[in-house]
Structure formats: structure tokens, C-alpha cells
N, CA, C, O and CB atoms as a CASP TS submission, in Angstrom:
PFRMAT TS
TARGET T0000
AUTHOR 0000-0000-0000
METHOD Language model
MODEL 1
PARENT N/A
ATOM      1  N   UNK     1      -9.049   7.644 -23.113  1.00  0.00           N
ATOM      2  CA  UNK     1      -9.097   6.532 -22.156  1.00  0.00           C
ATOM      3  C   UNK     1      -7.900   5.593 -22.348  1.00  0.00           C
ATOM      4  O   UNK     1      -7.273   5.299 -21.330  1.00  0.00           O
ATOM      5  CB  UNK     1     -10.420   5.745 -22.310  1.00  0.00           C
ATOM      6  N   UNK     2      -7.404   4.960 -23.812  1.00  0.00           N
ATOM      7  CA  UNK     2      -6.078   4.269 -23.691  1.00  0.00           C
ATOM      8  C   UNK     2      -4.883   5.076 -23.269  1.00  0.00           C
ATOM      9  O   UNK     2      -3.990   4.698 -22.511  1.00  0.00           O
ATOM     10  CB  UNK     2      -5.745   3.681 -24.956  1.00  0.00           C
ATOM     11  N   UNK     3      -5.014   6.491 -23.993  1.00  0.00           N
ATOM     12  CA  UNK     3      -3.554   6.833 -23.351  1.00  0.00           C
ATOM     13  C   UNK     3      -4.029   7.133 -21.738  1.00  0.00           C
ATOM     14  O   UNK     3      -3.263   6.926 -20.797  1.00  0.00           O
ATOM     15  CB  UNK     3      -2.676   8.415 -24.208  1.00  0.00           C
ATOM     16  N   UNK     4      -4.917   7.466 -21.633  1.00  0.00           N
ATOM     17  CA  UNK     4      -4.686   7.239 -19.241  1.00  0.00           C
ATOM     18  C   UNK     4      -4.309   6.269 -19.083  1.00  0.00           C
ATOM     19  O   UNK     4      -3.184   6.189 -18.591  1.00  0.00           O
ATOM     20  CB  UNK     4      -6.089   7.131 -17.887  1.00  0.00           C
ATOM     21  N   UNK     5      -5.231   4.708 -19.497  1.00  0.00           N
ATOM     22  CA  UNK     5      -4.598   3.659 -19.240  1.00  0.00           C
ATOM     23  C   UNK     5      -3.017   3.467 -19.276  1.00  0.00           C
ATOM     24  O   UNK     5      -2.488   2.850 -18.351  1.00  0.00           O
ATOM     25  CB  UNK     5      -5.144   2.916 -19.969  1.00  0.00           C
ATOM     26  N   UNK     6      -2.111   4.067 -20.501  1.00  0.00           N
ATOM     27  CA  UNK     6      -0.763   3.222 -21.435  1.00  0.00           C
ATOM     28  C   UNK     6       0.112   4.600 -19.972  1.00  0.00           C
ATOM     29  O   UNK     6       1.229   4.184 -19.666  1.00  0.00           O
ATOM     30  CB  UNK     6      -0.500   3.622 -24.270  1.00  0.00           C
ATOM     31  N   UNK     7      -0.240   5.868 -19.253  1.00  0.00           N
ATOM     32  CA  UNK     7       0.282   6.549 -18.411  1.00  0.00           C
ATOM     33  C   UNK     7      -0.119   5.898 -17.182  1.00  0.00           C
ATOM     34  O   UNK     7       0.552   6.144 -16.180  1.00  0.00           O
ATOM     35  CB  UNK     7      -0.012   7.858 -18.558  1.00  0.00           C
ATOM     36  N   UNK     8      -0.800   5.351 -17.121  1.00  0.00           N
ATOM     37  CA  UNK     8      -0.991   4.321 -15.950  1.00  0.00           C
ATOM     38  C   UNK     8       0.130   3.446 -15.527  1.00  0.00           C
ATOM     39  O   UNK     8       0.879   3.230 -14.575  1.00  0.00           O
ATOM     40  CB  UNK     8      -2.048   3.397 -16.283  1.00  0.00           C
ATOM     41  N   UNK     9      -0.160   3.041 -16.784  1.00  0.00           N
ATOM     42  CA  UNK     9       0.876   1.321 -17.053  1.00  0.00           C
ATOM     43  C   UNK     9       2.607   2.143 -16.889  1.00  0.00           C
ATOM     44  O   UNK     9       3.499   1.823 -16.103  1.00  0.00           O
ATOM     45  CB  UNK     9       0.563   0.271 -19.526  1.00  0.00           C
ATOM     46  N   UNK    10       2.615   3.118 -17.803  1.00  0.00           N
ATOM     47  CA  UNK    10       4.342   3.717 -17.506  1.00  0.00           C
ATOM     48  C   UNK    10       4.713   4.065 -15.860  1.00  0.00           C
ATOM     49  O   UNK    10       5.831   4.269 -15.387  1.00  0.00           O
ATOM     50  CB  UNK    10       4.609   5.462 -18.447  1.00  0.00           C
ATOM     51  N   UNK    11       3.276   4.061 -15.095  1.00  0.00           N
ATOM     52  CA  UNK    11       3.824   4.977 -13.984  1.00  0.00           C
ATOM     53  C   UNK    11       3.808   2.987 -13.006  1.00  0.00           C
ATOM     54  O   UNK    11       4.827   2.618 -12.420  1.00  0.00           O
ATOM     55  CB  UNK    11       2.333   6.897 -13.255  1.00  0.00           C
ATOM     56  N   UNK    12       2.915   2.344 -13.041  1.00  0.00           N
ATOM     57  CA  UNK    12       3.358   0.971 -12.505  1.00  0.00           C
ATOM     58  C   UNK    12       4.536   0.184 -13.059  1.00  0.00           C
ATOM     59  O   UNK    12       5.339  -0.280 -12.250  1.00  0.00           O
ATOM     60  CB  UNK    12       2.283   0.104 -12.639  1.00  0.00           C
ATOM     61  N   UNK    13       4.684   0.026 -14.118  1.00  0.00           N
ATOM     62  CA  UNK    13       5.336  -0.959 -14.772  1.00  0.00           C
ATOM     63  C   UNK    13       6.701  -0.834 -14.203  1.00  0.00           C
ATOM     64  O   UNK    13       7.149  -1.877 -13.727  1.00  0.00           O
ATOM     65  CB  UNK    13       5.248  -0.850 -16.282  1.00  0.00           C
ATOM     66  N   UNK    14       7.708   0.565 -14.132  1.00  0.00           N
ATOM     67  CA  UNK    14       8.835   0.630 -13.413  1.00  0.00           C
ATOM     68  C   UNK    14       9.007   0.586 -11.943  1.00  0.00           C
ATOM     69  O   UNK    14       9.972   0.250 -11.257  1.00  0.00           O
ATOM     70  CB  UNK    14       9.308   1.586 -13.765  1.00  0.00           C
ATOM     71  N   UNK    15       7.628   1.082 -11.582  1.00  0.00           N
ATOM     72  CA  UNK    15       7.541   0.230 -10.371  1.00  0.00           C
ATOM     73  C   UNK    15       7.939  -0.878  -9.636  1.00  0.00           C
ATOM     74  O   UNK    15       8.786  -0.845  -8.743  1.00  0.00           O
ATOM     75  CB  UNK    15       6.859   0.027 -10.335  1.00  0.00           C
ATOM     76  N   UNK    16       7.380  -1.784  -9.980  1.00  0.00           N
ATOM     77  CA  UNK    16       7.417  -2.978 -10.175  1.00  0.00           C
ATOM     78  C   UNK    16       8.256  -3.719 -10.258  1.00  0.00           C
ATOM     79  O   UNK    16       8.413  -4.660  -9.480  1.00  0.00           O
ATOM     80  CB  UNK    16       7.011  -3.161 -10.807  1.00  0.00           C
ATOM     81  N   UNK    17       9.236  -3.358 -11.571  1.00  0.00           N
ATOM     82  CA  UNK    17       9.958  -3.161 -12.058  1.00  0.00           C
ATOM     83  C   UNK    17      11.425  -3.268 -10.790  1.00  0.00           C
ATOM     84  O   UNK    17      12.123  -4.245 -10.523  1.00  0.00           O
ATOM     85  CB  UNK    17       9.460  -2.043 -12.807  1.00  0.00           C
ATOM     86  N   UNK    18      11.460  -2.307 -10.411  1.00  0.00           N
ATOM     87  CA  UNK    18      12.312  -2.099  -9.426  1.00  0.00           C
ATOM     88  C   UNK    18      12.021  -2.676  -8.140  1.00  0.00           C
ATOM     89  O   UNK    18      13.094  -2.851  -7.563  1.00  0.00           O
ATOM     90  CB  UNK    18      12.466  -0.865  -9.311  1.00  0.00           C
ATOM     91  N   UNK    19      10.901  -3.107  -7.326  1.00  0.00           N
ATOM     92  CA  UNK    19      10.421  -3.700  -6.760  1.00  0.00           C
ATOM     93  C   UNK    19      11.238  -5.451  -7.169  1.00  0.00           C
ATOM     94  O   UNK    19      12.170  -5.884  -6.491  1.00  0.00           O
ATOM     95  CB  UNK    19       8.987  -3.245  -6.990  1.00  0.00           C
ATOM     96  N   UNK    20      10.900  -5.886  -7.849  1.00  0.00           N
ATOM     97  CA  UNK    20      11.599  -7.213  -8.076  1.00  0.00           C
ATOM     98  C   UNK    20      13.053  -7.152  -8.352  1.00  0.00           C
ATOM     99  O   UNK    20      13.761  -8.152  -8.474  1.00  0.00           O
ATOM    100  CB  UNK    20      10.989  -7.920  -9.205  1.00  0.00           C
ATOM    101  N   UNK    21      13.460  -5.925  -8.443  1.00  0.00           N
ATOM    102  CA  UNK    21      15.009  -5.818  -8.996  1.00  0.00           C
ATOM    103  C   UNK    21      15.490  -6.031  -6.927  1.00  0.00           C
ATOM    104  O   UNK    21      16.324  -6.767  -6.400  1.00  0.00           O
ATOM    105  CB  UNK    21      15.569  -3.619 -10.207  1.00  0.00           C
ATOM    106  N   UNK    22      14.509  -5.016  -6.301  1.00  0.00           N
ATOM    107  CA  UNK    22      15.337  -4.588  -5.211  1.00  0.00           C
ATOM    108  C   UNK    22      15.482  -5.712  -4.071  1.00  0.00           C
ATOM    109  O   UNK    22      16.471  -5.758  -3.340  1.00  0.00           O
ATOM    110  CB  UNK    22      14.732  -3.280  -4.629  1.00  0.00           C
ATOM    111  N   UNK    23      14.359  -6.653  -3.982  1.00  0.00           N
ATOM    112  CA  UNK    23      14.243  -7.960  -3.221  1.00  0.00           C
ATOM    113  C   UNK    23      15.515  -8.881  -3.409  1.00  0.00           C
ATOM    114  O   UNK    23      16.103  -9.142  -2.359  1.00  0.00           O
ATOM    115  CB  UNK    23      12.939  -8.756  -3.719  1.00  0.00           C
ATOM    116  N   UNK    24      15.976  -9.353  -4.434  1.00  0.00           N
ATOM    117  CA  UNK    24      16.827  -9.835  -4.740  1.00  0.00           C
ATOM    118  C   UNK    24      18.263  -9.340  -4.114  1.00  0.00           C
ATOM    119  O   UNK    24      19.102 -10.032  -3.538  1.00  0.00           O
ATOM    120  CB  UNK    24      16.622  -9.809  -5.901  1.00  0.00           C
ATOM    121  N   UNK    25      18.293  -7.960  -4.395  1.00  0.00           N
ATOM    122  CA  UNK    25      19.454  -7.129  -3.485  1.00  0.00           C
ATOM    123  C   UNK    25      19.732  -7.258  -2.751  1.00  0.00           C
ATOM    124  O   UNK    25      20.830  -7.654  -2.359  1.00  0.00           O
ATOM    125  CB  UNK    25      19.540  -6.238  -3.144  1.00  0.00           C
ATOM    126  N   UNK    26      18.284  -6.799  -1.918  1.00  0.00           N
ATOM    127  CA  UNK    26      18.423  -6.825  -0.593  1.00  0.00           C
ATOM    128  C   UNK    26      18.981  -8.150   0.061  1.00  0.00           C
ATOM    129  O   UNK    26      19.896  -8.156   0.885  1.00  0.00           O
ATOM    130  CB  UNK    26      17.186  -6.502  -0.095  1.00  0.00           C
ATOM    131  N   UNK    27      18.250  -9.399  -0.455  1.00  0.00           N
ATOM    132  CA  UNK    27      18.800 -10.647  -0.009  1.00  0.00           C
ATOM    133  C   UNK    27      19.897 -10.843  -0.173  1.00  0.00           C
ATOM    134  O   UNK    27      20.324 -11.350   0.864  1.00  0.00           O
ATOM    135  CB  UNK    27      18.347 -11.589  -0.402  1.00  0.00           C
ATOM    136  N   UNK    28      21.002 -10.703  -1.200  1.00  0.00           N
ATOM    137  CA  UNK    28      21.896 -10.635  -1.387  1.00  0.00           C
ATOM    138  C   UNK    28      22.928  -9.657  -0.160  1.00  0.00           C
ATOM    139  O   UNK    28      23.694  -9.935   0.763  1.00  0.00           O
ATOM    140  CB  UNK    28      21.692 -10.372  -2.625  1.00  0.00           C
ATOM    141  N   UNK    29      22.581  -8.841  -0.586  1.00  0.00           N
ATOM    142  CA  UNK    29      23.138  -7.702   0.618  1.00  0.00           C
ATOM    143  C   UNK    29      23.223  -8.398   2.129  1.00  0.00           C
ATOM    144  O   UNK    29      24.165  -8.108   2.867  1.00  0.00           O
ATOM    145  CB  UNK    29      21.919  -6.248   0.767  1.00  0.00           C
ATOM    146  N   UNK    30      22.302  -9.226   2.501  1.00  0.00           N
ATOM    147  CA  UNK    30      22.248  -9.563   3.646  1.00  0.00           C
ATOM    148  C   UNK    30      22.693 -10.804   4.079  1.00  0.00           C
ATOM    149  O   UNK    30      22.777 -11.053   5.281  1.00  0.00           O
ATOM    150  CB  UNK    30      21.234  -9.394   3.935  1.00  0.00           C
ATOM    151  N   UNK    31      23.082 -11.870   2.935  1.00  0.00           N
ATOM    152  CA  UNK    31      23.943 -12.280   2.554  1.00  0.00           C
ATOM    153  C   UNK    31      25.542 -12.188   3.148  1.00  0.00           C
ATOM    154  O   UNK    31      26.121 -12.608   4.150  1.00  0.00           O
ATOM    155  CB  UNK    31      23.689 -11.909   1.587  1.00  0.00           C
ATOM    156  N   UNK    32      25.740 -11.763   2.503  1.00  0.00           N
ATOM    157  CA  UNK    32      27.226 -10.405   2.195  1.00  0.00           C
ATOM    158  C   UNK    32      27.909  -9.942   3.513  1.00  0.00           C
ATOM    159  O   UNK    32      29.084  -9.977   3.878  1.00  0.00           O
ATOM    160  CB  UNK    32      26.575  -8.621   1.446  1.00  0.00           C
ATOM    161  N   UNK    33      26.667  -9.458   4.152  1.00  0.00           N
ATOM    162  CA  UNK    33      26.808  -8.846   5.520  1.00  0.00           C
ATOM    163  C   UNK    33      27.246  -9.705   6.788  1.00  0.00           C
ATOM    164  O   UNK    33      28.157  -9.479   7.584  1.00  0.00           O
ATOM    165  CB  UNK    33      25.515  -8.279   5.838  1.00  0.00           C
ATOM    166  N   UNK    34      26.069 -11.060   6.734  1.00  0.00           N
ATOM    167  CA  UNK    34      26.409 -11.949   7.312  1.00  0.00           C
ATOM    168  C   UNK    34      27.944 -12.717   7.340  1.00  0.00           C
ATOM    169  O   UNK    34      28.576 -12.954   8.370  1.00  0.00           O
ATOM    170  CB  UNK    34      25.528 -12.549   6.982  1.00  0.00           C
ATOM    171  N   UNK    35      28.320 -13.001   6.134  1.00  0.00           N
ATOM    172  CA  UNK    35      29.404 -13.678   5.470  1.00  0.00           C
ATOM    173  C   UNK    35      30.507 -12.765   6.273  1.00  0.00           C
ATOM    174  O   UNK    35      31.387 -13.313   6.937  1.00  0.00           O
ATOM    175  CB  UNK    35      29.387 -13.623   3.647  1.00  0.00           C
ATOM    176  N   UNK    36      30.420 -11.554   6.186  1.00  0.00           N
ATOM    177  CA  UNK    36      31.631 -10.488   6.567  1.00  0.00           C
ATOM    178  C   UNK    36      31.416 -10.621   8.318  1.00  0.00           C
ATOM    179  O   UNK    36      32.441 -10.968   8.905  1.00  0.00           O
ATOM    180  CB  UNK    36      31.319  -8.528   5.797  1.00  0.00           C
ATOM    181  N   UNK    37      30.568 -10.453   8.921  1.00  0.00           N
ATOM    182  CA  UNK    37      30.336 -10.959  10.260  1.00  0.00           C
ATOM    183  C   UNK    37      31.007 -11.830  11.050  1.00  0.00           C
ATOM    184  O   UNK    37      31.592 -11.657  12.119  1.00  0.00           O
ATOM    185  CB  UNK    37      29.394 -11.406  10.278  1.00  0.00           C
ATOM    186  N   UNK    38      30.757 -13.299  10.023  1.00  0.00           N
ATOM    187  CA  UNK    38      30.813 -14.532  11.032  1.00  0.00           C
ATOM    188  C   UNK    38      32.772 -14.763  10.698  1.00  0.00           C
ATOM    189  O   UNK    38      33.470 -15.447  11.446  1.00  0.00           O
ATOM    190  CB  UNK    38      29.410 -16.270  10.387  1.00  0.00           C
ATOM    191  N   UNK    39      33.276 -14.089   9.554  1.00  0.00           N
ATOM    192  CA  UNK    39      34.564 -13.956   9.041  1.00  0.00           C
ATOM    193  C   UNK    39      35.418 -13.311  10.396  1.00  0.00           C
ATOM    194  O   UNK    39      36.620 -13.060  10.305  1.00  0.00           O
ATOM    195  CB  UNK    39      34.536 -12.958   7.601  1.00  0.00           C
TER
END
């Protein structure tokens, strides 16, 4: 039962993980895009 749980947690945690990495990007990115646009 802990190791299902601790393969649980490995298969969310990078999830997640990347999830908060990619929001930031994206905003950025769109950002960026704009900036090159109105230029």
C-alpha cells in the first residue's frame, strides 16, 4: 500500500510539477509575442 501510494505520488508530483513550470511560460511567451507585434 505505501509503495502504490510513493508510485502515485512519482506519477503526480512531475506533473504538477511541470504544470506550474508551463503557466509561467506561457505568460511569458505571450508577453514576448505581443512586444514583437506592437514593435
Amino acid at each position: 500500500m505505501i509503495f502504490k501510494f510513493l508510485s502515485y505520488g512519482l506519477i503526480i508530483i512531475p506533473q504538477a510539477a511541470i504544470h506550474f513550470l508551463f503557466i509561467p511560460v506561457l505568460f511569458l511567451m505571450q508577453g514576448y509575442i505581443n512586444m514583437t507585434r506592437c514593435q
